[in-house]
N, C-alpha and C positions, 0 to 999 in steps of 0.2 A: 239177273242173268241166270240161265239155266246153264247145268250141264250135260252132254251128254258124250257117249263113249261110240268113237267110230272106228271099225275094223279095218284098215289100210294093207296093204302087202307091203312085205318088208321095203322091196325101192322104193314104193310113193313114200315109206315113210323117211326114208334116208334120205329123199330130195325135198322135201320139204324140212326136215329139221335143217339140210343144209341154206336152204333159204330163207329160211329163219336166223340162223345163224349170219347168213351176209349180209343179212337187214337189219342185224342187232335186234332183232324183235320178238315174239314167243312162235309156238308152234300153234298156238290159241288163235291169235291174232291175223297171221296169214290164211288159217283154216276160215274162221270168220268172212273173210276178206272174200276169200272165193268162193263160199256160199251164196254172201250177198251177189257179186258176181253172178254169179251159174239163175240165182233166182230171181234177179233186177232188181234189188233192194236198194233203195237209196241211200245210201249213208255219207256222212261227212268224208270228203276227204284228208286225207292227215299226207302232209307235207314233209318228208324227210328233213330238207332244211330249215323246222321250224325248231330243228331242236341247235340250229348252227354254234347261238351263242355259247352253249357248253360245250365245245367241240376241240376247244384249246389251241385254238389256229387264230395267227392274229391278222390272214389276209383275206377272211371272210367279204368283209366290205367292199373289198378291190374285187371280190372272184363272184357278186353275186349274180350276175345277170348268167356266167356261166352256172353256176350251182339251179339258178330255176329253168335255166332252159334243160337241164338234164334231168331234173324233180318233172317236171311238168311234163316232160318229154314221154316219161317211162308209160 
């Protein structure tokens, strides 16, 4: 994986770290995200709720058809 250095003004950058932040994810990884996006790159999708079982919640099982219809939904 390459890196490389992209110039943002300061809000793009403060909404995106915030949405990094409420996805629990990096700033890498959303940038990535809409890259692929913006230039139709196929990539895997990654599923919020695949990470459910570490989640510490023990009504998972009972709540999943809501948790993918709101994963799926997005």
């Amino acid at each position: 994986m390459k890196r490389t250095t992209v110039k943002v003004p300061d809000e793009l950058d403060a909404r995106l770290r915030q949405e990094a932040e409420r996805r629990g994810t990096t700033v890498s990884e959303i940038t990535r995200e809409a890259l692929e996006s913006f230039l139709g790159v196929e990539s895997p999708r990654r599923l919020g709720f695949a990470r459910a079982g570490a989640s510490g919640r023990q009504d998972i099982s009972e709540r999943i058809e809501e948790i993918l219809a709101t994963e799926v939904g997005r």
